[in-house]
Backbone as XML, in Angstrom:
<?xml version="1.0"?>
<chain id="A" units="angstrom">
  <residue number="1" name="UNK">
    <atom name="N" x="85.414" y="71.033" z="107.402"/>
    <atom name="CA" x="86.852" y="71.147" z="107.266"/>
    <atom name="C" x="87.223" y="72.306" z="106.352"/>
  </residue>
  <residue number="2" name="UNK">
    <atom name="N" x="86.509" y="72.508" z="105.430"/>
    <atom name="CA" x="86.812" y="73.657" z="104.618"/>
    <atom name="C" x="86.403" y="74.794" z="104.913"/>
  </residue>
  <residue number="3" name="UNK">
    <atom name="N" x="85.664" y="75.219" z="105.832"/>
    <atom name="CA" x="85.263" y="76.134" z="106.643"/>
    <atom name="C" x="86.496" y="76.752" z="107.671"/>
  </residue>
  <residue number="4" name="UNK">
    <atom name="N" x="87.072" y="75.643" z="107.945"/>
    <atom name="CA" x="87.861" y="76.222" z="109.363"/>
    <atom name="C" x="89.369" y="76.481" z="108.433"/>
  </residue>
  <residue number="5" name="UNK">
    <atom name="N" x="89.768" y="75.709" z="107.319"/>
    <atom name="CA" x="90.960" y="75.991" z="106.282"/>
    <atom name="C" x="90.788" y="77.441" z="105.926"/>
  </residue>
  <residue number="6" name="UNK">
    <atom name="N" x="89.698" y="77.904" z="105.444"/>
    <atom name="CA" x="89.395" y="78.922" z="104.970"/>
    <atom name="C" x="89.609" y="80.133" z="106.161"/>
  </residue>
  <residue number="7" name="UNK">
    <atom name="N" x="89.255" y="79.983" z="107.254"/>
    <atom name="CA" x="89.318" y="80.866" z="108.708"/>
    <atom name="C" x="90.356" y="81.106" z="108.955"/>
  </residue>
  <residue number="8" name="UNK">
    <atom name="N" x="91.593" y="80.073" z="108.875"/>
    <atom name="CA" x="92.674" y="79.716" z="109.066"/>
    <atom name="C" x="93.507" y="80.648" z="107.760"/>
  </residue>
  <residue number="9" name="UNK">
    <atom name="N" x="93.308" y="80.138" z="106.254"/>
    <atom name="CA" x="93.865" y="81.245" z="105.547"/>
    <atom name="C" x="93.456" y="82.943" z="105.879"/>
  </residue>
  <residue number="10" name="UNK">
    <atom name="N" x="92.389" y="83.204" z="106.119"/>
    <atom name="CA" x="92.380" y="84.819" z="106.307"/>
    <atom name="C" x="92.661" y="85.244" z="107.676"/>
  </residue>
  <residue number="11" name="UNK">
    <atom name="N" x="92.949" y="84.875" z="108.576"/>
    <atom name="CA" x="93.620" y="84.455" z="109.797"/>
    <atom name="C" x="94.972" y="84.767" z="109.433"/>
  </residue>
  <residue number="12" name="UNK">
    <atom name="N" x="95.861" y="83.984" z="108.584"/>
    <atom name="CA" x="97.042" y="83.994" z="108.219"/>
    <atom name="C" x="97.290" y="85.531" z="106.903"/>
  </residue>
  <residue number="13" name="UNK">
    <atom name="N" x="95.922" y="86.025" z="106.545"/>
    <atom name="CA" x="96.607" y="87.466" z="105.997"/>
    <atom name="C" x="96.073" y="88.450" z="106.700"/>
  </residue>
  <residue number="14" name="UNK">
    <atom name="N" x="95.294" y="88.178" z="107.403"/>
    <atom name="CA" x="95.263" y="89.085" z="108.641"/>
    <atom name="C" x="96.663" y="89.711" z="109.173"/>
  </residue>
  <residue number="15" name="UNK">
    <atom name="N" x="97.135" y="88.478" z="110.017"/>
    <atom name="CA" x="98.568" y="88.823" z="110.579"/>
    <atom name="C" x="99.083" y="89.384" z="109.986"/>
  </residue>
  <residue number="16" name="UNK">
    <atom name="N" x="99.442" y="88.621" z="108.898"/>
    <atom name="CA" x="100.623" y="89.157" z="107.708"/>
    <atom name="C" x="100.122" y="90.688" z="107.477"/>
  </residue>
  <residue number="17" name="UNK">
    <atom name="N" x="99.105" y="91.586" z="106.548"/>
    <atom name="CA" x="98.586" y="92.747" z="106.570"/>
    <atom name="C" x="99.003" y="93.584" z="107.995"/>
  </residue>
  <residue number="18" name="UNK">
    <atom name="N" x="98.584" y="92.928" z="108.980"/>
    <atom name="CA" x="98.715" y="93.518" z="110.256"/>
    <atom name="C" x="100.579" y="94.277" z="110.558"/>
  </residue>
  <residue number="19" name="UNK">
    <atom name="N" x="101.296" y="93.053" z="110.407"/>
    <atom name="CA" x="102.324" y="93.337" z="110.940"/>
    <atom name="C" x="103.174" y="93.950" z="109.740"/>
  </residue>
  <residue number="20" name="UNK">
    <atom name="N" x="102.246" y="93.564" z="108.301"/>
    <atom name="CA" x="103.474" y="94.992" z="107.245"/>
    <atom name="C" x="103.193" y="96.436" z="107.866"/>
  </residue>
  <residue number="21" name="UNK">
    <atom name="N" x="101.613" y="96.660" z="107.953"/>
    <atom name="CA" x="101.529" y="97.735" z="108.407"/>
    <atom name="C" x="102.241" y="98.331" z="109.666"/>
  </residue>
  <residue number="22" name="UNK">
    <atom name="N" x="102.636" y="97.218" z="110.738"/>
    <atom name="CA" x="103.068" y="97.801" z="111.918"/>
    <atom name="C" x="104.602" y="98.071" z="111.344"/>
  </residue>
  <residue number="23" name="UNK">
    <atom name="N" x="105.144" y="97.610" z="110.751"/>
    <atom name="CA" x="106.424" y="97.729" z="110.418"/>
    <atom name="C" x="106.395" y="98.761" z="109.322"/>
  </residue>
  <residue number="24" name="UNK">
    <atom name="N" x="106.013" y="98.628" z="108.223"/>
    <atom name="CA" x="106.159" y="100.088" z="107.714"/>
    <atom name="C" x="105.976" y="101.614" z="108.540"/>
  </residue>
  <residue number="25" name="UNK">
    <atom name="N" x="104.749" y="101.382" z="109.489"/>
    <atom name="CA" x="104.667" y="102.786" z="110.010"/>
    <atom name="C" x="105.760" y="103.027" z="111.285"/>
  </residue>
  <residue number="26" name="UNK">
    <atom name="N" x="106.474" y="101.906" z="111.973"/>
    <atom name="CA" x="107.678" y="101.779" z="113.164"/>
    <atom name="C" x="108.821" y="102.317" z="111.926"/>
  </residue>
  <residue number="27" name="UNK">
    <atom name="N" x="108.759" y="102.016" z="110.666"/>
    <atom name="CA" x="110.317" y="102.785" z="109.638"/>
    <atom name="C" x="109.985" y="103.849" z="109.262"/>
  </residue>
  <residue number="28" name="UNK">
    <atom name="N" x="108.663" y="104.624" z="109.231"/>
    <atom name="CA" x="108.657" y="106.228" z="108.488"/>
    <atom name="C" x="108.442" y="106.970" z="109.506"/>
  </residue>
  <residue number="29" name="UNK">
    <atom name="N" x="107.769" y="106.357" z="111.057"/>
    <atom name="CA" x="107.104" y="107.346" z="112.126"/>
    <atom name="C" x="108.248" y="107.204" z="113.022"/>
  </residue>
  <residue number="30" name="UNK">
    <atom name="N" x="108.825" y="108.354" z="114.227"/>
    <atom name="CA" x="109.534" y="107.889" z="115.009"/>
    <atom name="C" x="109.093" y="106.952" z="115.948"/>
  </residue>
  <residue number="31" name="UNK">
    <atom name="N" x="109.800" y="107.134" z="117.097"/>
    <atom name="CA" x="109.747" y="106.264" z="117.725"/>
    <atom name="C" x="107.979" y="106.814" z="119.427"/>
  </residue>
  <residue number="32" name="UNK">
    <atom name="N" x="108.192" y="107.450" z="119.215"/>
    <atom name="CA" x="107.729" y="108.311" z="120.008"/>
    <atom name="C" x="106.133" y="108.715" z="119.550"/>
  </residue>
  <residue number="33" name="UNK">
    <atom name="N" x="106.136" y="108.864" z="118.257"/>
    <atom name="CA" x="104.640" y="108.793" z="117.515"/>
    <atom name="C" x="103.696" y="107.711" z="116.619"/>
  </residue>
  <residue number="34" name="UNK">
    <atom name="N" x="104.413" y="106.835" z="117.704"/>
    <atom name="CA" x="103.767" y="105.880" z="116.498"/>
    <atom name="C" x="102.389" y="105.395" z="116.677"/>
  </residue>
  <residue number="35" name="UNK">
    <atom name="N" x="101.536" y="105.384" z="115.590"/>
    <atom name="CA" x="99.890" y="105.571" z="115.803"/>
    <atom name="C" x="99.390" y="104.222" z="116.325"/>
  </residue>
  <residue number="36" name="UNK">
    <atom name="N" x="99.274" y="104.335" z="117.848"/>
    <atom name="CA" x="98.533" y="102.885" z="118.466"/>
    <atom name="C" x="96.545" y="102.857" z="117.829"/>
  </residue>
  <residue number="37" name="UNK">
    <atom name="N" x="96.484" y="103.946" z="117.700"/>
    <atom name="CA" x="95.092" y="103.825" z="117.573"/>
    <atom name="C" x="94.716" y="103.093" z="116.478"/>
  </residue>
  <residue number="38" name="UNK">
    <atom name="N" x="95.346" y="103.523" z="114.942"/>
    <atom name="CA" x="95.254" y="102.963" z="113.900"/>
    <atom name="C" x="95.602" y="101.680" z="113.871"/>
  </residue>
  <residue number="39" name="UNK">
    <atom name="N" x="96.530" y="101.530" z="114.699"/>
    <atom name="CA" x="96.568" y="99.749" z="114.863"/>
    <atom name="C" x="95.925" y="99.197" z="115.435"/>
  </residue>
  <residue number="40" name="UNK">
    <atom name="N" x="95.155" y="99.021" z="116.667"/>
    <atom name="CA" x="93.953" y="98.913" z="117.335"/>
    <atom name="C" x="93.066" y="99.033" z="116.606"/>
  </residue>
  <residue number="41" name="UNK">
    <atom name="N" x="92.903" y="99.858" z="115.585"/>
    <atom name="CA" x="91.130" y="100.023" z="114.399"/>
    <atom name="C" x="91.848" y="98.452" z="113.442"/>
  </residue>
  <residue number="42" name="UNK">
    <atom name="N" x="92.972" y="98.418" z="113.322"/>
    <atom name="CA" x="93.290" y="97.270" z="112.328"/>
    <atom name="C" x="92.928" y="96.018" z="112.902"/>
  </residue>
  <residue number="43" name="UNK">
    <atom name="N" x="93.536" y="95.850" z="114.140"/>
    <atom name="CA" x="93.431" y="94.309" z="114.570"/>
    <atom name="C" x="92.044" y="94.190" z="114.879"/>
  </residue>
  <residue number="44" name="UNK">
    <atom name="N" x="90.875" y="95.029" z="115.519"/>
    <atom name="CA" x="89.556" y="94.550" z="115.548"/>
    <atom name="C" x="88.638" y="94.670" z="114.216"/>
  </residue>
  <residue number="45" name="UNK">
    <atom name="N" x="89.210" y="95.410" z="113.012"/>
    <atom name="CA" x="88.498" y="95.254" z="111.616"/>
    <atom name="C" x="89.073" y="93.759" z="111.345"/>
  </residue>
  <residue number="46" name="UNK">
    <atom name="N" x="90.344" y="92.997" z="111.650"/>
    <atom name="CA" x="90.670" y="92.102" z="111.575"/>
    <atom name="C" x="90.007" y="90.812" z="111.937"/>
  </residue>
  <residue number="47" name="UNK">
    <atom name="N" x="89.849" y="91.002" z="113.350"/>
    <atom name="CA" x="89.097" y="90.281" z="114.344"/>
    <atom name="C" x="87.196" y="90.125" z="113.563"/>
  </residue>
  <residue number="48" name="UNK">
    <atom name="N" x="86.806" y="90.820" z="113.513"/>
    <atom name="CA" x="86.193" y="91.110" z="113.052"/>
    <atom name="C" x="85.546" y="90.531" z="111.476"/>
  </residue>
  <residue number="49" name="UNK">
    <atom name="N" x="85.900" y="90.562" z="110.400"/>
    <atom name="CA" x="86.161" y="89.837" z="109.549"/>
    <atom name="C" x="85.959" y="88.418" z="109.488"/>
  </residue>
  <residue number="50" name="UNK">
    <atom name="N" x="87.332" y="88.012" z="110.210"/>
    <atom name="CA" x="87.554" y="86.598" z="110.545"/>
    <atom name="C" x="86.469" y="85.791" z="111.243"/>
  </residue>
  <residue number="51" name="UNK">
    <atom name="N" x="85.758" y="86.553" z="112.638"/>
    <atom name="CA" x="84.680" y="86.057" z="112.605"/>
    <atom name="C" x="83.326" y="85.856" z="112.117"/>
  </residue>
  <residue number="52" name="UNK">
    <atom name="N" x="83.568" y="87.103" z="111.212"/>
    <atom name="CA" x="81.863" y="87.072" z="110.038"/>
    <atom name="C" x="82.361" y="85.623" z="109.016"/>
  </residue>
  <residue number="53" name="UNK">
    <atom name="N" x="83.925" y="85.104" z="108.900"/>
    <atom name="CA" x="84.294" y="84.519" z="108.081"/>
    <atom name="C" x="83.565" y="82.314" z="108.449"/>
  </residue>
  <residue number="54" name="UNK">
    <atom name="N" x="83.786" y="82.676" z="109.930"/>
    <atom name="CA" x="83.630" y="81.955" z="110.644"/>
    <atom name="C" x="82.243" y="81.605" z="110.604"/>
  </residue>
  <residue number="55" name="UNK">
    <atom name="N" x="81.829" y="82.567" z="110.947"/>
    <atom name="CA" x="80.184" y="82.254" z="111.133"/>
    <atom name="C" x="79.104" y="82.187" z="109.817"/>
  </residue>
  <residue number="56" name="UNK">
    <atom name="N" x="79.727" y="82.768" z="109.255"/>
    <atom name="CA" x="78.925" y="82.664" z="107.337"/>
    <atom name="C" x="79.544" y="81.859" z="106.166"/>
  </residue>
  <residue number="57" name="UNK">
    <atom name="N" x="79.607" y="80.654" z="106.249"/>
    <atom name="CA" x="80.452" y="79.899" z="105.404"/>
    <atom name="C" x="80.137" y="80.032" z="104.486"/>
  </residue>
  <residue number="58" name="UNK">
    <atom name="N" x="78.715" y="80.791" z="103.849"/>
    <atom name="CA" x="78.547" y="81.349" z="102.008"/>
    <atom name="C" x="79.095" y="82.466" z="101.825"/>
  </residue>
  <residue number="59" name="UNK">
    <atom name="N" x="79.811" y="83.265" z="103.061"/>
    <atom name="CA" x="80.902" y="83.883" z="102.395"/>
    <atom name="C" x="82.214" y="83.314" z="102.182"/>
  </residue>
  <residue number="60" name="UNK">
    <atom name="N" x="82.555" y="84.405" z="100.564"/>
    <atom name="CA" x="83.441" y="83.591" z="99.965"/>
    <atom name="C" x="84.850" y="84.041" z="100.265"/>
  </residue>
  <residue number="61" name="UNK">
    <atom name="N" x="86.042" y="83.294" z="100.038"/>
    <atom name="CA" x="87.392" y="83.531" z="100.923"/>
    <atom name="C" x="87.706" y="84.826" z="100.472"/>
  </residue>
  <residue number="62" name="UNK">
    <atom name="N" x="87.509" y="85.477" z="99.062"/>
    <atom name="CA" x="87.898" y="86.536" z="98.138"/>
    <atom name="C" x="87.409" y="87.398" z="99.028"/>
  </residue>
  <residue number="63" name="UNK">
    <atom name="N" x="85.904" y="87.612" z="99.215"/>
    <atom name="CA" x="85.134" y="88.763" z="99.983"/>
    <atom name="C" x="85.880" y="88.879" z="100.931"/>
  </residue>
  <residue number="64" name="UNK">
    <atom name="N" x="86.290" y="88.151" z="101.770"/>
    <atom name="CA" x="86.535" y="88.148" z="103.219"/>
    <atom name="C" x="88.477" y="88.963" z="103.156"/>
  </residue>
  <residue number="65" name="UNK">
    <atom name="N" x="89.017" y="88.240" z="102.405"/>
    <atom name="CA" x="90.397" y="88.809" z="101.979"/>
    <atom name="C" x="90.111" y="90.286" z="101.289"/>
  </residue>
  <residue number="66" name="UNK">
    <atom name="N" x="89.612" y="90.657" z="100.556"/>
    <atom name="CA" x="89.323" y="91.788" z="99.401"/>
    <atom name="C" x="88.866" y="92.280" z="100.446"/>
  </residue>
  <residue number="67" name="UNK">
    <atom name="N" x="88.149" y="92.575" z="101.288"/>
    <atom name="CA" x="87.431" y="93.249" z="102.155"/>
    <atom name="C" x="88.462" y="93.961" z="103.449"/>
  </residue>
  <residue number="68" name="UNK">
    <atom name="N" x="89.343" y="92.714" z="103.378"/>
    <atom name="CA" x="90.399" y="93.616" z="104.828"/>
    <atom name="C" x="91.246" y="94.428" z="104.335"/>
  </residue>
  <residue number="69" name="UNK">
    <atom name="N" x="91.510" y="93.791" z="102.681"/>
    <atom name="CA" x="92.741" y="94.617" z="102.091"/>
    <atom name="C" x="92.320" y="96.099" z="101.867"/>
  </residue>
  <residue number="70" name="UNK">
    <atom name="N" x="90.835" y="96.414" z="101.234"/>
    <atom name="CA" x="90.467" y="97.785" z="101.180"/>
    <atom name="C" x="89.912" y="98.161" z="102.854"/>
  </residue>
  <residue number="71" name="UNK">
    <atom name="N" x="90.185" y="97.663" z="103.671"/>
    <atom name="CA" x="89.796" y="98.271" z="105.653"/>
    <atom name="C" x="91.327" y="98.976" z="105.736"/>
  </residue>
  <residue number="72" name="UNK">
    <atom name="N" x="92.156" y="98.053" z="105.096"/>
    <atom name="CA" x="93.888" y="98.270" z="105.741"/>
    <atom name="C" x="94.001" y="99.340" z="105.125"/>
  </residue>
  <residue number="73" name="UNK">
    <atom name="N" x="93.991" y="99.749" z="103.792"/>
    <atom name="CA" x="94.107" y="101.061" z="102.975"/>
    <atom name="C" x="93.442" y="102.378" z="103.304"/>
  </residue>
  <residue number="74" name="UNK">
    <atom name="N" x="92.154" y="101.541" z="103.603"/>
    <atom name="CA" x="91.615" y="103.139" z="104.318"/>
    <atom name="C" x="92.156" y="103.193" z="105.520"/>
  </residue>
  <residue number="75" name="UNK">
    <atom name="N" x="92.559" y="102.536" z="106.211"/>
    <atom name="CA" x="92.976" y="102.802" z="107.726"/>
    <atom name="C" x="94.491" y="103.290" z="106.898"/>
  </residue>
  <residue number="76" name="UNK">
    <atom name="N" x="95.456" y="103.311" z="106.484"/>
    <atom name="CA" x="96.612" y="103.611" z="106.206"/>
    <atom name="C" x="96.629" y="104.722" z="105.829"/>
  </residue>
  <residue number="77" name="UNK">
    <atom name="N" x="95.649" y="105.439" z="104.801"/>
    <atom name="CA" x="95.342" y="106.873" z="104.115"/>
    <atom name="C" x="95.368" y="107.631" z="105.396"/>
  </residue>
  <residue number="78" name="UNK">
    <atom name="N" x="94.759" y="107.543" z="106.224"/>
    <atom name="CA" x="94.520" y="108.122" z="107.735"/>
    <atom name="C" x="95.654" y="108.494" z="108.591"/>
  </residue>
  <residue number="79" name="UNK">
    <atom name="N" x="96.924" y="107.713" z="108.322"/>
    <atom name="CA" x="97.775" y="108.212" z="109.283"/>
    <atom name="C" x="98.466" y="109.403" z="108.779"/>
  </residue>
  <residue number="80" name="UNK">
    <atom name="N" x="99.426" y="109.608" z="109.211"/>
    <atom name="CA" x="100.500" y="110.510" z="109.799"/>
    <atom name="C" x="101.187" y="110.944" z="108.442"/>
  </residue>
  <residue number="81" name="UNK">
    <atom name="N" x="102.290" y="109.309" z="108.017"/>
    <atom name="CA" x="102.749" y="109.728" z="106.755"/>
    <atom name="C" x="102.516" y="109.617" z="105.516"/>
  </residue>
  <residue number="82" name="UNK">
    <atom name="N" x="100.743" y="109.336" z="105.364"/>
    <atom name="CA" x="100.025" y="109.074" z="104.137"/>
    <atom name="C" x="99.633" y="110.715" z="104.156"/>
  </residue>
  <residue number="83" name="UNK">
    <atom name="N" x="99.295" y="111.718" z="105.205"/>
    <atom name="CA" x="98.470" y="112.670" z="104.955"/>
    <atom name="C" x="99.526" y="113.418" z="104.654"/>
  </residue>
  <residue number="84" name="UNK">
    <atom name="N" x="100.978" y="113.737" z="105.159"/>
    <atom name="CA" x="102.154" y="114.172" z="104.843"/>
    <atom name="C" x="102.489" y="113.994" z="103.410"/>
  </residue>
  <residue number="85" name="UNK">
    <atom name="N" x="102.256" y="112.869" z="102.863"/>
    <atom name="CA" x="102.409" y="112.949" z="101.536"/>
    <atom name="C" x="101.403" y="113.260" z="100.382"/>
  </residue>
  <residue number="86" name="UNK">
    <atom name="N" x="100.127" y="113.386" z="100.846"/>
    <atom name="CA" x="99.070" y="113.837" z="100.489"/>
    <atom name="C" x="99.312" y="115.704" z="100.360"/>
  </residue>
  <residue number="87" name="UNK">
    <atom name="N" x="99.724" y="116.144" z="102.037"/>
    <atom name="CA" x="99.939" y="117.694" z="101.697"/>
    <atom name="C" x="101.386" y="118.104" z="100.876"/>
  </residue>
  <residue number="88" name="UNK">
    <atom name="N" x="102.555" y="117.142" z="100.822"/>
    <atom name="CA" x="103.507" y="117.660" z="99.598"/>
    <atom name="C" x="103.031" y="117.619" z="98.207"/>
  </residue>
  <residue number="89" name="UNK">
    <atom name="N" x="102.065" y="116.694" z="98.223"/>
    <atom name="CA" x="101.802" y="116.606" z="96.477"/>
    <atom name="C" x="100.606" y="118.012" z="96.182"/>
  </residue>
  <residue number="90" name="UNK">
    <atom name="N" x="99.936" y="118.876" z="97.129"/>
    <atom name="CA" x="99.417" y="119.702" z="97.321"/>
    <atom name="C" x="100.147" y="120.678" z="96.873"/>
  </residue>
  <residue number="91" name="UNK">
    <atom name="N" x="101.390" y="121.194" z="97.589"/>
    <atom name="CA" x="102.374" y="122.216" z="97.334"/>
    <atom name="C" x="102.787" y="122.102" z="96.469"/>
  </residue>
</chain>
């Protein structure tokens, strides 16, 4: 039972992570560029996760959470208006 609670919480910040990111990058990117790929690398690092979470119950809920939160960041550095603000602080 505490196995599948636990699947179930990182499951539930999965989504949540998932869909800030889709919504922050649908308010800074138009409509027309908005990066499907980077979201696609998110939901299967997601997918992903959840089932190492599943299948290794001596991993612990922290690893499994701490682990997507630094996947989502590097996947976020990568787009469009992270590198845009990367080259103004350049100039």
């Amino acid at each position: 039972m505490k196995r599948t609670i636990q699947t179930i919480i990182v499951t539930v910040f999965v989504v949540l992570i998932t869909g800030t990111f889709s919504y922050a990058l649908a308010a800074t990117t138009g409509a027309g560029s908005f990066p499907f790929f980077h979201l696609g690398c998110l939901i299967m690092g997601g997918l992903t996760i959840i089932s190492l979470k599943h299948r290794y119950p001596q991993m612990y809920l922290s690893e499994a959470i701490g682990s997507f939160a630094m996947y989502a960041i590097l996947v976020g550095l990568f787009t469009a208006p992270a590198i845009e603000m990367v080259k103004g602080f350049m100039n």
